[in-house]
PATITI-452844 format. One record per residue (C-alpha): residue number from 0; x, y, z. Coordinates in steps of 0.001 Angstrom, whole numbers, always signed. Layout:
+-----+---------+---------+---------+
! num !       X !       Y !       Z !
+-----+---------+---------+---------+
! NUM !       X !       Y !       Z !
...
+-----+---------+---------+---------+
***
This chain:
+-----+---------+---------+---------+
! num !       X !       Y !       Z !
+-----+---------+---------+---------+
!   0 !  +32055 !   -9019 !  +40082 !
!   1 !  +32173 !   -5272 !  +38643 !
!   2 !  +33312 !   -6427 !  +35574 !
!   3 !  +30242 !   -9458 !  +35177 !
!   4 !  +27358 !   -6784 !  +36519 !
!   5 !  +28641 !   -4210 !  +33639 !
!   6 !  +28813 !   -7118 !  +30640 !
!   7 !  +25400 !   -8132 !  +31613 !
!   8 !  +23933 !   -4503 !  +32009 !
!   9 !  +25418 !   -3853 !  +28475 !
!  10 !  +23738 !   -7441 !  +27370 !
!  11 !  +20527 !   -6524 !  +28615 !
!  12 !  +21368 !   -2957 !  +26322 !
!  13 !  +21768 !   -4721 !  +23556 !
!  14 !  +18696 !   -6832 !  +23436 !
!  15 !  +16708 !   -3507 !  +24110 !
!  16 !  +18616 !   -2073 !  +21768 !
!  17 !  +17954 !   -4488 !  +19057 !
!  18 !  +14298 !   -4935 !  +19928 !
!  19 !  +13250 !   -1508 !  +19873 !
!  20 !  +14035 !    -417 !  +15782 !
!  21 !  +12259 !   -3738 !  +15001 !
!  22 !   +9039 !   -3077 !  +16681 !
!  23 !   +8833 !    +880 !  +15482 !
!  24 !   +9091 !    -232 !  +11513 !
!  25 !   +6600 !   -3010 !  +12100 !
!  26 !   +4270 !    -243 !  +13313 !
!  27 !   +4497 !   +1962 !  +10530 !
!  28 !   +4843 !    +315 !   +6836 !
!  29 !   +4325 !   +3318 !   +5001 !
!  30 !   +7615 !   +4253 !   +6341 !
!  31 !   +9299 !    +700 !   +5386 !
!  32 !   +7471 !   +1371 !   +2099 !
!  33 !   +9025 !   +5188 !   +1468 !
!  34 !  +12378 !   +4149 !   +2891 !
!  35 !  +12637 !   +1489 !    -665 !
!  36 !  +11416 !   +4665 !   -2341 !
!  37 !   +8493 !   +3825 !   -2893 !
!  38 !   +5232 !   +5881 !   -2555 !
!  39 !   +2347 !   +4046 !    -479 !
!  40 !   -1206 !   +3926 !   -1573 !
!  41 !   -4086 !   +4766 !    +952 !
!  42 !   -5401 !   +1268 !    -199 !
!  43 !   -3441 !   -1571 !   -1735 !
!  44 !   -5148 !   -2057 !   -4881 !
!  45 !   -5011 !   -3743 !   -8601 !
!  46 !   -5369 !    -297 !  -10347 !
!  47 !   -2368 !   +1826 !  -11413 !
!  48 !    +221 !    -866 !  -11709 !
!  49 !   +3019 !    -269 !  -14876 !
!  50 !   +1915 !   +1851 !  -17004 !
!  51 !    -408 !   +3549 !  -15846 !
!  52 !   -1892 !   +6998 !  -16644 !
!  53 !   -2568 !   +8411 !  -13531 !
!  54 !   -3438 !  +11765 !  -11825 !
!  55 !   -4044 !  +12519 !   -7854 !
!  56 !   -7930 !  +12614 !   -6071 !
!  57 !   -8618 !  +16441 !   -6537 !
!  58 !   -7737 !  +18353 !   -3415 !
!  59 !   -4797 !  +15272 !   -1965 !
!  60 !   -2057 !  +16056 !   -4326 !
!  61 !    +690 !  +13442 !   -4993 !
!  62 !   +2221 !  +13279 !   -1136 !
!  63 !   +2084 !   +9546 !    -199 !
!  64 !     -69 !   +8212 !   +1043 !
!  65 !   -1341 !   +8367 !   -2484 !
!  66 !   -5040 !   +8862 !   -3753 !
!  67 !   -5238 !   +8602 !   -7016 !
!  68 !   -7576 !   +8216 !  -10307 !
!  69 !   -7384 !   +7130 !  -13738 !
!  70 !   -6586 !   +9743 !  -16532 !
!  71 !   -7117 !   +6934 !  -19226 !
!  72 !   -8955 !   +3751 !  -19092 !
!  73 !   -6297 !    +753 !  -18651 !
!  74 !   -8602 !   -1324 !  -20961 !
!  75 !   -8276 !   +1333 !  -23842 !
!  76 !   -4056 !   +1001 !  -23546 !
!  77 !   -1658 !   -1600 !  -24822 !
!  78 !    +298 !   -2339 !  -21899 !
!  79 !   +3491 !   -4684 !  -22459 !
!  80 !   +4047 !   -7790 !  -20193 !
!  81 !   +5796 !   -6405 !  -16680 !
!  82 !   +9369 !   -7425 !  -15763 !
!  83 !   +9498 !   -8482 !  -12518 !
!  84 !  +12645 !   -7530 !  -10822 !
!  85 !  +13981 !  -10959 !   -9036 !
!  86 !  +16424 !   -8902 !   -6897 !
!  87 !  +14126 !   -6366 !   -6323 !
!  88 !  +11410 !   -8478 !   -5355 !
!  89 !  +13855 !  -10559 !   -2592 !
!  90 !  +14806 !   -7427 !   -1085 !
!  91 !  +11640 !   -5889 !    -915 !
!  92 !   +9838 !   -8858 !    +533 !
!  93 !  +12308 !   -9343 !   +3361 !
!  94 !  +11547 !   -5623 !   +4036 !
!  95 !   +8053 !   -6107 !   +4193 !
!  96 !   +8177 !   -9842 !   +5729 !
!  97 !   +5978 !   -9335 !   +8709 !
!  98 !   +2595 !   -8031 !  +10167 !
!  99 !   +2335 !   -4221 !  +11113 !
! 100 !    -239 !   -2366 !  +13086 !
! 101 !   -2381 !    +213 !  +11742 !
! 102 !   -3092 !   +3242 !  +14022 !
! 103 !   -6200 !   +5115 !  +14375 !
! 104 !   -5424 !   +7994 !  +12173 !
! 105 !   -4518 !   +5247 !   +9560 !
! 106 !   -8291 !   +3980 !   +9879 !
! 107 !   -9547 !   +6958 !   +9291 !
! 108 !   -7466 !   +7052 !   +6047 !
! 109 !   -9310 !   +3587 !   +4968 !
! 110 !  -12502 !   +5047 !   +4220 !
! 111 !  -14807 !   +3194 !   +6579 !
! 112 !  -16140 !   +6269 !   +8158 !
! 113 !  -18073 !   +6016 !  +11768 !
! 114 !  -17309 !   +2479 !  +11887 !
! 115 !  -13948 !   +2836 !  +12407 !
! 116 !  -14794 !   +3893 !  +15839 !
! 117 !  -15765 !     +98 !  +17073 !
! 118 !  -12415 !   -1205 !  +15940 !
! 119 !  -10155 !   -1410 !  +18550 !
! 120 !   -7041 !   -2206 !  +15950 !
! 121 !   -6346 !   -3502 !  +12796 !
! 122 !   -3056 !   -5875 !  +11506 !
! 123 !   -1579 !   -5953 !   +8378 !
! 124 !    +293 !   -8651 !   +6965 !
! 125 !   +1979 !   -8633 !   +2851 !
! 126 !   +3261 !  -12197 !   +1330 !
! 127 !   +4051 !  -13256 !   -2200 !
! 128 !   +6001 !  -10126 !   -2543 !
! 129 !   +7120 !   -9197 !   -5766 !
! 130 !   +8247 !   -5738 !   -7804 !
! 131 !   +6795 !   -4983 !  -11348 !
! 132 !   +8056 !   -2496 !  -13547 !
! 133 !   +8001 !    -870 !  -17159 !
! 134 !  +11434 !    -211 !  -18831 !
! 135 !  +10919 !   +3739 !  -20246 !
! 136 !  +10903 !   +2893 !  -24055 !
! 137 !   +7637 !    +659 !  -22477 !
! 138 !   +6013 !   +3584 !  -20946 !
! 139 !   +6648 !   +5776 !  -24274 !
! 140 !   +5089 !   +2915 !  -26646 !
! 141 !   +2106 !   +2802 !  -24335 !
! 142 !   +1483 !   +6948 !  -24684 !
! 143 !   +2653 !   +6588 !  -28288 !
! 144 !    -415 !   +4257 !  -28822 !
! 145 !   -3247 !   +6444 !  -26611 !
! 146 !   -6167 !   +7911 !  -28712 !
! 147 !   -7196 !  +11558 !  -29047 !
! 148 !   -9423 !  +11940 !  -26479 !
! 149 !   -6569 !  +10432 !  -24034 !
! 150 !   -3590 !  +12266 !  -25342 !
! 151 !   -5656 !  +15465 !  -25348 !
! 152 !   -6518 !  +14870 !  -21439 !
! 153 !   -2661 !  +14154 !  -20358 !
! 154 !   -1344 !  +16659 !  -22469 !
! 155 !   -3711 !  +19160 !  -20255 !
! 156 !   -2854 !  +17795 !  -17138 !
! 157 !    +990 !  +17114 !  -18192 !
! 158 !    +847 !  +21331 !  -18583 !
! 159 !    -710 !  +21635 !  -15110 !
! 160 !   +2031 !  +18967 !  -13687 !
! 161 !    -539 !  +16682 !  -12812 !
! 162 !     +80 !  +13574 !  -15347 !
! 163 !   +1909 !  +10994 !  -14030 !
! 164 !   +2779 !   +7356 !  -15184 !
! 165 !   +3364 !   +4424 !  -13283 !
! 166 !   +6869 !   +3029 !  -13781 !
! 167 !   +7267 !    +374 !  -10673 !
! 168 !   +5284 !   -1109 !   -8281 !
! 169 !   +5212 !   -3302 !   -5143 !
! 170 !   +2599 !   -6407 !   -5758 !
! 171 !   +1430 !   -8462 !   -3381 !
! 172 !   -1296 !  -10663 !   -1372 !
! 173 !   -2779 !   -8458 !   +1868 !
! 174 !   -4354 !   -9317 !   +4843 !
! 175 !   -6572 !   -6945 !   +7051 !
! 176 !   -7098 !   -8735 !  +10411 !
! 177 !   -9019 !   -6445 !  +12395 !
! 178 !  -10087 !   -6413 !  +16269 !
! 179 !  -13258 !   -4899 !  +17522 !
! 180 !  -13980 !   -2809 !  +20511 !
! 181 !  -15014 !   -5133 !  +23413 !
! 182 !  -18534 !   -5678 !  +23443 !
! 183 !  -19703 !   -4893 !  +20309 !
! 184 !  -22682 !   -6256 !  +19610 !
! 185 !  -23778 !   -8311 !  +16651 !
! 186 !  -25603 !   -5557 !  +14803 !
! 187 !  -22063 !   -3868 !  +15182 !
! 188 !  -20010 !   -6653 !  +13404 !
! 189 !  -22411 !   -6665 !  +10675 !
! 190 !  -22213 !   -3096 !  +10222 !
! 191 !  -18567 !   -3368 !  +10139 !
! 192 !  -18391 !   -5766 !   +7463 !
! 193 !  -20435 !   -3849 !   +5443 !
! 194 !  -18236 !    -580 !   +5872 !
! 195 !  -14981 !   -3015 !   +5126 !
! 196 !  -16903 !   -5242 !   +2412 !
! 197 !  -17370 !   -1238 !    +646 !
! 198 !  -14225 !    -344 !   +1405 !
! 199 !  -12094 !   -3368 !     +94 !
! 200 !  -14123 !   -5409 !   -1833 !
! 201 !  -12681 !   -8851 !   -2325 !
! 202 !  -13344 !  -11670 !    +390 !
! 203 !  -14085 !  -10541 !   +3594 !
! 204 !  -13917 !  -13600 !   +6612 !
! 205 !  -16280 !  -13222 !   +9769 !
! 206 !  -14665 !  -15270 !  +12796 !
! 207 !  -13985 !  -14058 !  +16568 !
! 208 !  -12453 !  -10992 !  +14177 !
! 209 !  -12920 !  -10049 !  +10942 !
! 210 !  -10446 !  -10571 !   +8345 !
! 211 !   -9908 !   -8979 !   +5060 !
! 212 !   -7929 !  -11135 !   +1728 !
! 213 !   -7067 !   -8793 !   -1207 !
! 214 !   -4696 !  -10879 !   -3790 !
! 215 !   -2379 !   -9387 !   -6150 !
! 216 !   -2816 !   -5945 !   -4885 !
! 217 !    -438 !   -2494 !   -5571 !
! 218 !    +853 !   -1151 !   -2544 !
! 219 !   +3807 !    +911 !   -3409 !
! 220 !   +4477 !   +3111 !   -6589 !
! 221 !   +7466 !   +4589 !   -8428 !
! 222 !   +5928 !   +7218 !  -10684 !
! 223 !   +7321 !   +9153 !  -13543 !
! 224 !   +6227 !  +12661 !  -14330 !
! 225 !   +4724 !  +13527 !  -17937 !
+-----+---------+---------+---------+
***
């Protein structure tokens, strides 16, 4: 009887055991993100993919998660094709396979100001997974082609260690399904969506919640230093 008491007890270990890991990575994917080394953006977005010429938001420096700006308009550079990384991509994606919950200190991080305070908690859920990159003699073509004004600019922030290019990245489709504080009122949803339709752009869904699309959008960078 001993013995049947003690397997179950270690059973019933096991399954708590196993559970717990699970649910703390699904409830922070920046760490998922980092542990692939990887750097997470503050908002998934189709800027600073391969190839990038990037520098950090003045004043947030380059710990993740990142805020960053342009040095040199993507339209002005010849960017080659990406490679996407097949393996890459299948390991990443199984990572990232999922929905995770985004605390409050995270909504603050989003940008959406006082109305984060009437949302009560916000999901998010990657698919179509995939990993871009840039082979190095890609990223050197791209500088070797930048004009004056744009090779003068990374040059001076290159000197400062502030000029960075993009050499991977984590693509995929995003969904923001967010839950309001109960009770809101109407006037609150609709100021909601306007703080997320500013924040996000894209499609933005009103049902019982409010859900936010975002296709083909860079979460996760690999950057190399200039």
């Amino acid at each position: 009887m001993w013995n049947l008491v003690r397997a179950c007890g270690c059973a019933l270990i096991l399954v708590s055991c196993n559970n717990v890991p699970k649910e703390t990575a699904r409830a922070d994917l920046n760490s998922v993100v980092a542990s692939m080394g990887y750097d997470a953006l503050v908002l998934p977005s189709t800027a600073y993919g391969p190839g990038a010429l990037v520098t950090s938001i003045k004043g947030t420096g380059f710990q993740p998660p990142l805020k960053l700006t342009y040095l040199c308009r993507p339209d002005f550079t010849k960017n080659p094709p990406a490679i996407i990384d097949a393996a890459a991509s299948s390991e990443v994606s199984a990572a990232l396979n999922g929905s995770f919950k985004l605390d409050v200190s995270a909504l603050k991080q989003l940008g959406l100001g006082a109305q984060a305070n009437y949302i009560k908690s916000v999901q998010l859920t990657l698919s179509n997974v995939t990993v871009e990159q840039l082979a190095y003699d890609d990223l050197a073509v791209i500088r070797s082609g930048l004009g004056p004004k744009c090779l003068e600019l990374v040059d001076e922030f290159s000197r400062k260690s502030l000029a960075y290019q993009t050499k991977q990245a984590i693509r995929a489709d995003v969904v923001y399904s967010f839950e309001l504080q109960k009770g809101a009122s109407a006037d609150v949803k609709g100021l909601v969506i306007q703080a997320i339709t500013a924040t996000f752009g894209g499609s933005v869904k009103a049902d019982q919640g409010l859900t936010v699309v975002g296709k083909g959008l860079f979460y996760g960078l690999i950057l190399t230093k200039l």
